[in-house]
N, C-alpha and C positions, 0 to 999 in steps of 0.2 A: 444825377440820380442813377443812371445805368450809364458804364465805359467799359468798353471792348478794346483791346488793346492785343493786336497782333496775335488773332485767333485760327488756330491750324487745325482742320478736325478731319479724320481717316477712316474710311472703312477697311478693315484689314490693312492691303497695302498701300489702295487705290486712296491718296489726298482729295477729299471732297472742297478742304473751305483753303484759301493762301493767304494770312496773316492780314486778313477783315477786321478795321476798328469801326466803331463809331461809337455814340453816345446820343440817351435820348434822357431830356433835360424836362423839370419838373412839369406835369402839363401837357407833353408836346405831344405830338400827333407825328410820328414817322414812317414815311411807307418806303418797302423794299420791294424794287421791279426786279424781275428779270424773267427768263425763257424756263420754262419746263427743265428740271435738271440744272440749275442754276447756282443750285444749293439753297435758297432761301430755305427749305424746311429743315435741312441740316443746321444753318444759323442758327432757328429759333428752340432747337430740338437742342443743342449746344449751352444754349442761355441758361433752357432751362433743366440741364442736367441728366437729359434722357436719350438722347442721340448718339451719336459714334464716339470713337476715342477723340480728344478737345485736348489743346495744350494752346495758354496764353491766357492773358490779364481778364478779369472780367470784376469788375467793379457793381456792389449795388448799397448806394448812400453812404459810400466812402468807404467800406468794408470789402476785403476780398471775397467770392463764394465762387471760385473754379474748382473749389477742393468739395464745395456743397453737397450732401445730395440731395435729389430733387425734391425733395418734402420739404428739406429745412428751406431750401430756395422757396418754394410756396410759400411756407409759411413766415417767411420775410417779407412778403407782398407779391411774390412773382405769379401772376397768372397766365397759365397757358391755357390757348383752343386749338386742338389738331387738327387738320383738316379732316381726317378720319372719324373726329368724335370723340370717339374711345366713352358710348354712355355705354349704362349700366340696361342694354337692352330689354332685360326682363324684369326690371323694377318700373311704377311708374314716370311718370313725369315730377306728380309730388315727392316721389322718394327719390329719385334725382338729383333733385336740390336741393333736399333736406339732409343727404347723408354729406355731400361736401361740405357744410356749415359747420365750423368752429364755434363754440360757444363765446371768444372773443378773438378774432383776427389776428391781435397785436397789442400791449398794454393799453395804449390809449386809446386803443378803438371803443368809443361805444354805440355802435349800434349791433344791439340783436338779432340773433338769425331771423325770427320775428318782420324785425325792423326791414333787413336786407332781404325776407323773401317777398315783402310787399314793396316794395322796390323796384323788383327782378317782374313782378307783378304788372305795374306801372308802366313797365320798360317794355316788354312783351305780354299785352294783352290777351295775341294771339293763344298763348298758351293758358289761358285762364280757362278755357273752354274744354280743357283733354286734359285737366291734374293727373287725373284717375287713369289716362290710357296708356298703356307699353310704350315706351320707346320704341321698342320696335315695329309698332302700326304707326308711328308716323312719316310721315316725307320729308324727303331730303333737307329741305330748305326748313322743316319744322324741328329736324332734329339737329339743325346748326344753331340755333334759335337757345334750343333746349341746351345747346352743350355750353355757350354764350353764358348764357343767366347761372348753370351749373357754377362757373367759373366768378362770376360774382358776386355769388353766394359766401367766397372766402374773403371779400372785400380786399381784391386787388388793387397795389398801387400801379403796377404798370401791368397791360396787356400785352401779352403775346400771342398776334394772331395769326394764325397760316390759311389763307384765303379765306377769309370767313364769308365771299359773297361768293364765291364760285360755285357755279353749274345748279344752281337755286331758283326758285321760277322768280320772275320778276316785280312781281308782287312781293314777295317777302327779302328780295333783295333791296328795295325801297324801305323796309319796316329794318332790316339788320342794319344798313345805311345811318338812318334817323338814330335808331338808337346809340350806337356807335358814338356819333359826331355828338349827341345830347349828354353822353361820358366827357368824351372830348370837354365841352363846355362846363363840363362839370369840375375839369381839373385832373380827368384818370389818364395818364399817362401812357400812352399806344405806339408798338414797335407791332407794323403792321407789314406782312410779307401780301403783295398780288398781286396779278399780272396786267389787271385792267384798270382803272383809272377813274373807279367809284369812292374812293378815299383818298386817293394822290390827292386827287381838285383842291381837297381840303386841308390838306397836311402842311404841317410847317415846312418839312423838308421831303425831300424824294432822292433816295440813292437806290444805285442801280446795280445789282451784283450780276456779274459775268465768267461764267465757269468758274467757282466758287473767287471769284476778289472783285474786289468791292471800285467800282470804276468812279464815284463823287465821294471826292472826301466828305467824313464825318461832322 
């Protein structure tokens, strides 16, 4: 599904990643550890076309997209969550999720935005309760939630996610948890970067990157 194949990525002069492979395979559930500055958001920032300068193979469904950018990468199935968010703070929650939605994903997709916001619905309850409220009155842990379902709103085939439980209270770290693993189950295919050990438990595989290279083979 997705192969990374001897990936080097710089800021300016400063080499952030050192020719990092893996591959995450139809389904799978892969979490990437490492320490603060490790590089994992630079990885996931790389994949998905937004990050620093990148040089090296990057495979998705057997097609090359290193040369992508990052929309055409989206809209091949790539979904990213930044840890940062990046919502649309003064819109609300229902325009949120309504402005990401394609009218159809990819040829064969059918289901409707419709379809995927009742979905996104199902998935986070939580958020049923605050359509109508700013993003920006919510909490931390409510707008990682929001930026989550944003993001599956374009019916992603594989996730890319950069801590999606970090520093969230732990109540809704249990609810991002659940849901997560309930994709998982479902078949949605997860390249997960963080640092603690809420998603490893579960994951097929667990590689560990170490001042940007990659210490467990792929």
């Amino acid at each position: 599904m997705l192969k990374v194949e001897g990936l080097n990525a710089w800021y300016g002069q400063a080499q952030a990643l050192f020719e990092v492979s893996l591959s995450v395979g139809e389904g799978e559930l892969v979490v990437i550890q490492g320490l603060n500055g490790a590089g994992k958001s630079t990885l996931l920032q790389s994949l998905i076309g937004i990050g620093p300068r990148a040089q090296g193979q990057i495979s998705w469904r057997g097609a090359p997209i290193q040369d992508w950018p990052a929309h055409r990468r989206a809209r091949a199935g790539l979904g990213f969550v930044a840890e940062d968010r990046r919502l649309f703070t003064g819109l609300s929650v229902k325009e949120n999720l309504w402005i990401a939605a394609p009218p159809r994903a990819w040829p064969s997709d059918q289901a409707t935005p419709a379809l995927r916001f009742d979905r996104v619905m199902a998935l986070f309850p939580q958020l049923q309760t605050m359509l109508h409220r700013p993003a920006s009155q919510m909490s931390g842990g409510e707008q990682q939630m929001l930026a989550l379902a944003r993001t599956l709103m374009t019916a992603p085939r594989l996730l890319l996610l950069d801590e999606p439980c970090e520093g969230i209270a732990p109540v809704l770290v249990a609810a991002m948890r659940d849901a997560l693993l309930q994709l998982a189950r479902e078949g949605v295919a997860m390249l997960v970067a963080e640092q603690n050990n809420i998603l490893a438990l579960h994951a097929q595989r667990v590689l560990v990157l170490t001042s940007g290279r990659m210490d467990s083979a792929a």
